[in-house]
Backbone as a printed PyTorch tensor [residue, N CA C, xyz], in Angstrom:
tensor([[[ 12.8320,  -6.2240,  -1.1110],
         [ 11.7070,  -6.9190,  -1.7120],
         [ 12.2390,  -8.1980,  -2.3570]],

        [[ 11.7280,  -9.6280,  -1.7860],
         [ 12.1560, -10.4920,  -2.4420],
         [ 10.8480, -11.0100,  -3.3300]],

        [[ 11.3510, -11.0350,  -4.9220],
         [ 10.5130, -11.4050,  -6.1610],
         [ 10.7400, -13.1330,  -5.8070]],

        [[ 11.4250, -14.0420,  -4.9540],
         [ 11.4980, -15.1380,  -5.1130],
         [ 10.1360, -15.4160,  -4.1420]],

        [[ 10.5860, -14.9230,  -2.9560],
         [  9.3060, -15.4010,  -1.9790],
         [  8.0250, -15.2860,  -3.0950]],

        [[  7.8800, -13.9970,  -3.3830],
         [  6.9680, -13.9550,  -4.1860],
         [  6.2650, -15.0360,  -5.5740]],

        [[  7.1760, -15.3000,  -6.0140],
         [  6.8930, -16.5070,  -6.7900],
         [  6.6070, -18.1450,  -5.9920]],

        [[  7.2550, -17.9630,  -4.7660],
         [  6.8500, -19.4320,  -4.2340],
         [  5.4620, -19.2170,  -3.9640]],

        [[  4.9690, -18.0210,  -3.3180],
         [  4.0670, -17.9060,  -2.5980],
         [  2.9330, -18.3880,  -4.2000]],

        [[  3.0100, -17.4930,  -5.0720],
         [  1.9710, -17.2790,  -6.1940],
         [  2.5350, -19.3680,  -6.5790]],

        [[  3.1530, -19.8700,  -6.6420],
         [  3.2310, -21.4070,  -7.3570],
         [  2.3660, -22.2650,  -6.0890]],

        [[  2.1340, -22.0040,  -4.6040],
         [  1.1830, -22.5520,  -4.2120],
         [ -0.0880, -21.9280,  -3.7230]],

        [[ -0.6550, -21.2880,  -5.1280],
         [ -1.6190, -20.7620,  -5.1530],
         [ -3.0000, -21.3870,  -5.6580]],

        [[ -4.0640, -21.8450,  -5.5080],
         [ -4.6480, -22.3310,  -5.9890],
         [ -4.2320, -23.0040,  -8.0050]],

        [[ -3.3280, -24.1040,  -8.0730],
         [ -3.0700, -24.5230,  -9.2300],
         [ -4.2380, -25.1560,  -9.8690]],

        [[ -4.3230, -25.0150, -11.3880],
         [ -3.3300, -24.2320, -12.6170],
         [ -4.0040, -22.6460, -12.3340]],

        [[ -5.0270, -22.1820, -11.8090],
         [ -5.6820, -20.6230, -11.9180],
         [ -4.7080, -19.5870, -11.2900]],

        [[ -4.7760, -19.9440,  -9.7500],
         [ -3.4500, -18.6670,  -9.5960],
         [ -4.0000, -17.6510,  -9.3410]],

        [[ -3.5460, -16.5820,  -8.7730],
         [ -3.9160, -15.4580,  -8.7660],
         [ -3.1170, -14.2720,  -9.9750]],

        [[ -4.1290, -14.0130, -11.1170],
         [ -3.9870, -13.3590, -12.1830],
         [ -3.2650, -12.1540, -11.3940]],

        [[ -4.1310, -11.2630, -10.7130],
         [ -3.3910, -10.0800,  -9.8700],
         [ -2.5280, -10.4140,  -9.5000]],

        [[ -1.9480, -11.0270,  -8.9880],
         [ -0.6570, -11.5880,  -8.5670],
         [  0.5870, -11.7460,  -9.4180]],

        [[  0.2170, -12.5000, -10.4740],
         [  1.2800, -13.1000, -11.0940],
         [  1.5580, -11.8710, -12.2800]],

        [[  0.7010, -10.4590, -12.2630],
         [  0.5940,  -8.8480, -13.1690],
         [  1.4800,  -8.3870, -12.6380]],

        [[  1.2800,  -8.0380, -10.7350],
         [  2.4750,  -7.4540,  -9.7530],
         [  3.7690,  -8.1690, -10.3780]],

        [[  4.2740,  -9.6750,  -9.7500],
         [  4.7560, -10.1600, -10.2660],
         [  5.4090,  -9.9940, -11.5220]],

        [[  5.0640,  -9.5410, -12.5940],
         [  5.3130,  -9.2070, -13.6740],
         [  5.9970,  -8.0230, -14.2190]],

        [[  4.9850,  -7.4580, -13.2460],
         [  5.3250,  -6.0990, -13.2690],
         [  6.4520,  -5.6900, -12.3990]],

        [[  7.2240,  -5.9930, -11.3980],
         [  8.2750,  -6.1610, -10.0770],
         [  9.1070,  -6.2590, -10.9170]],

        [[  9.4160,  -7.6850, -11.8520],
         [ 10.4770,  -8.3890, -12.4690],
         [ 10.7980,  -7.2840, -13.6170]],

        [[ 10.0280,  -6.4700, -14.6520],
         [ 10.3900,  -5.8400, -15.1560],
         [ 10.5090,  -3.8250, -15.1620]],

        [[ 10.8100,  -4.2760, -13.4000],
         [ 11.4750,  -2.7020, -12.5330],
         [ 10.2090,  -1.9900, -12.4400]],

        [[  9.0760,  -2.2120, -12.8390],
         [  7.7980,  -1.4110, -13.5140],
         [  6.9610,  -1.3090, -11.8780]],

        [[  7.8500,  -0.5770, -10.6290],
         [  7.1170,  -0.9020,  -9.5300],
         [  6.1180,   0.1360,  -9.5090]],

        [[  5.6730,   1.1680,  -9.6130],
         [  4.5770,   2.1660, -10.0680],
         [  3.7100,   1.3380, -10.3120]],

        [[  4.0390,   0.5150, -11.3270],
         [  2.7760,  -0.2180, -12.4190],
         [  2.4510,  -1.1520, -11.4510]],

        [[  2.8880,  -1.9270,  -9.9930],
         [  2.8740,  -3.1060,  -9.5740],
         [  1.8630,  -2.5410,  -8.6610]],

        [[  2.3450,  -1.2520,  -7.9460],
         [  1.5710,  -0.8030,  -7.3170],
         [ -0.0730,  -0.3460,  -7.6490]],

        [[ -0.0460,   0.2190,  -8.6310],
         [ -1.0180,   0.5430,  -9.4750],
         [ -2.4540,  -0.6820,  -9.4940]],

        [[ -1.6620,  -1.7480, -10.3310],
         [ -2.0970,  -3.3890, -10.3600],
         [ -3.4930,  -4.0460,  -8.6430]],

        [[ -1.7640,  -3.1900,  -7.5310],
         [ -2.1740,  -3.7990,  -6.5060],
         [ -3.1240,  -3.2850,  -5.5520]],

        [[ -2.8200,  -1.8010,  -6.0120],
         [ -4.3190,  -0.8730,  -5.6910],
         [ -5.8780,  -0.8670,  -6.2070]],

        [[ -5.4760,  -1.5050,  -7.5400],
         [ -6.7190,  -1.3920,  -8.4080],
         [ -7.5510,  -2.8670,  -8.2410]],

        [[ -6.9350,  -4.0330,  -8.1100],
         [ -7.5220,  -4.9790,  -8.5480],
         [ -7.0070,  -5.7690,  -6.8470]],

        [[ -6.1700,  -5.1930,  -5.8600],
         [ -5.5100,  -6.0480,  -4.5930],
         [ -7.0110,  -6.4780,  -3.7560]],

        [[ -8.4710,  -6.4170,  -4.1500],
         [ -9.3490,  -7.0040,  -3.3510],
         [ -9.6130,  -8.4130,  -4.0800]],

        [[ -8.9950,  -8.9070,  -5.2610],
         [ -8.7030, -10.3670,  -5.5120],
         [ -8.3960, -11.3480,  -4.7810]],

        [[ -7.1000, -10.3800,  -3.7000],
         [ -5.9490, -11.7020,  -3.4560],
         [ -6.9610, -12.0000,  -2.0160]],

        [[ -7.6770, -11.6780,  -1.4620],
         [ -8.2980, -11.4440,  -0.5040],
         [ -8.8180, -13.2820,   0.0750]],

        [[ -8.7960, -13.6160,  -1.0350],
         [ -8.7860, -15.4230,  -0.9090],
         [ -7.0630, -15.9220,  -1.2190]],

        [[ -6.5460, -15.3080,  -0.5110],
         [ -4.7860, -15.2630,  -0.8100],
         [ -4.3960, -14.8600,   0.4170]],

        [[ -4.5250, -15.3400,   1.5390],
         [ -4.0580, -14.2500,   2.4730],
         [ -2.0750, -14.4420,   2.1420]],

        [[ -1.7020, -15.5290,   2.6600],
         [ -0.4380, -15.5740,   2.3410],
         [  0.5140, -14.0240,   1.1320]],

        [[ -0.5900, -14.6470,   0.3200],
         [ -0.1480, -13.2030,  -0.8360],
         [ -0.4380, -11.6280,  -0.4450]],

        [[ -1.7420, -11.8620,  -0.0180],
         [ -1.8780, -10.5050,   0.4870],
         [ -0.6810,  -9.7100,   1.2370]],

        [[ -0.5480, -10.8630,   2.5020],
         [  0.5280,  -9.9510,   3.4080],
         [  1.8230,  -9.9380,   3.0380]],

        [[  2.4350, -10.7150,   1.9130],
         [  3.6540, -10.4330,   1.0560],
         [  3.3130,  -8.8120,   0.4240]],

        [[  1.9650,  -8.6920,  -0.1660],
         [  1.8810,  -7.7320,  -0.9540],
         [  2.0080,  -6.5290,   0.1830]],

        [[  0.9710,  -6.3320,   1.0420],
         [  0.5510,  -5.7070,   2.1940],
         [  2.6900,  -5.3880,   2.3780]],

        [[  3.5640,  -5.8990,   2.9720],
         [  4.6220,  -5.8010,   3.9050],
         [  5.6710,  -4.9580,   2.6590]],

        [[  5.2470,  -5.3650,   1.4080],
         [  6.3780,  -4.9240,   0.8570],
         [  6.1450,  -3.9120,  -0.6090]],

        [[  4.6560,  -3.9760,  -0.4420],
         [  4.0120,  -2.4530,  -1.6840],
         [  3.5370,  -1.9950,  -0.5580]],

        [[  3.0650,  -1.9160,   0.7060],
         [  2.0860,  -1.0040,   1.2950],
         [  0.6090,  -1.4340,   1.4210]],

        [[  0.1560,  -0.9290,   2.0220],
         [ -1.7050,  -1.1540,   1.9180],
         [ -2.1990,  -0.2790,   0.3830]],

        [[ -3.3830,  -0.9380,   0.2500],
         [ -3.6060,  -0.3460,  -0.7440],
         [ -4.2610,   1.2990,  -0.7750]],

        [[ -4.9570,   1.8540,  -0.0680],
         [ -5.3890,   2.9430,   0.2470],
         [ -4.4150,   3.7980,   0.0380]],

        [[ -3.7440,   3.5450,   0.9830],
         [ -2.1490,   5.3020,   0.9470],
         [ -0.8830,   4.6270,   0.1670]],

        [[ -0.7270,   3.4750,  -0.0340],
         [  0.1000,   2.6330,  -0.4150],
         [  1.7370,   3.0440,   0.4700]],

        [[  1.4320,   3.0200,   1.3140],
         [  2.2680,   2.9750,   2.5980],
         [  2.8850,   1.8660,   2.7120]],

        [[  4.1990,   1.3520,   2.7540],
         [  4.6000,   0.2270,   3.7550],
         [  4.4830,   0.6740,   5.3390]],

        [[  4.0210,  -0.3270,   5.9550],
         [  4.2620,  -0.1940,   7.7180],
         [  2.6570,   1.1270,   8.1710]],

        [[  2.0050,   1.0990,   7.1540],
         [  0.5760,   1.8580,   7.0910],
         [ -0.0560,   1.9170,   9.0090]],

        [[ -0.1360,   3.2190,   9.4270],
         [ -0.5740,   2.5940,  11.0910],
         [ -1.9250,   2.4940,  10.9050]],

        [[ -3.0580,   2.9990,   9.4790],
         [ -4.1510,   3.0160,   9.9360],
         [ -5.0860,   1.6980,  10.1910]],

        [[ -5.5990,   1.7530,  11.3970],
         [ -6.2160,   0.3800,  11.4350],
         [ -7.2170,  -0.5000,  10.5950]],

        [[ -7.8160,   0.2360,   9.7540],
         [ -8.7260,  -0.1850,   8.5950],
         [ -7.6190,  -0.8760,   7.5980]],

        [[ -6.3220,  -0.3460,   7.6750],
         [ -5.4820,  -1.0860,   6.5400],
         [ -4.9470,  -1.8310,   6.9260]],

        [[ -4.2580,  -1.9360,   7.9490],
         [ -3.6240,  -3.4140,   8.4880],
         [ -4.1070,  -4.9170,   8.4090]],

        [[ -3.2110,  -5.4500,   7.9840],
         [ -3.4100,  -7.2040,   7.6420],
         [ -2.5540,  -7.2000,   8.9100]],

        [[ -3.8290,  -9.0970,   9.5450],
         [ -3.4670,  -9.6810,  10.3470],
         [ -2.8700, -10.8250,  10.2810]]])
């Protein structure tokens, strides 16, 4: 899991707003708290949805949000 991609991705995010969900994961990643990131990205991950870029960072490396699977085969969860 790279937290850098992750930060480039969230700095060309719609500036100064950002994606709040994003930059919580984010937050939450950096301080080991990945439960909590996941949590974040299950509860509130229909935000980034005007994020695709972010999404499929989130999507490839927490899982989909449903089973929170990485590499998820079900087709309702897959990002394109």
């Amino acid at each position: 899991m790279n937290l850098q991609d992750l930060e480039q991705i969230l700095a060309r995010t719609n500036q100064p707003m950002g994606s709040s969900t994003g930059r919580a994961i984010l937050a939450s990643l950096k301080a080991g708290k990945e439960d909590e990131a996941r949590t974040v990205y299950s509860n509130d991950g229909d935000k980034l949805y005007q994020y695709p870029e972010l999404l499929k960072w989130m999507y490839q490396n927490l899982g989909c949000r449903t089973h929170g699977m990485v590499g998820c085969k079900q087709k309702w969860c897959q990002i394109n």
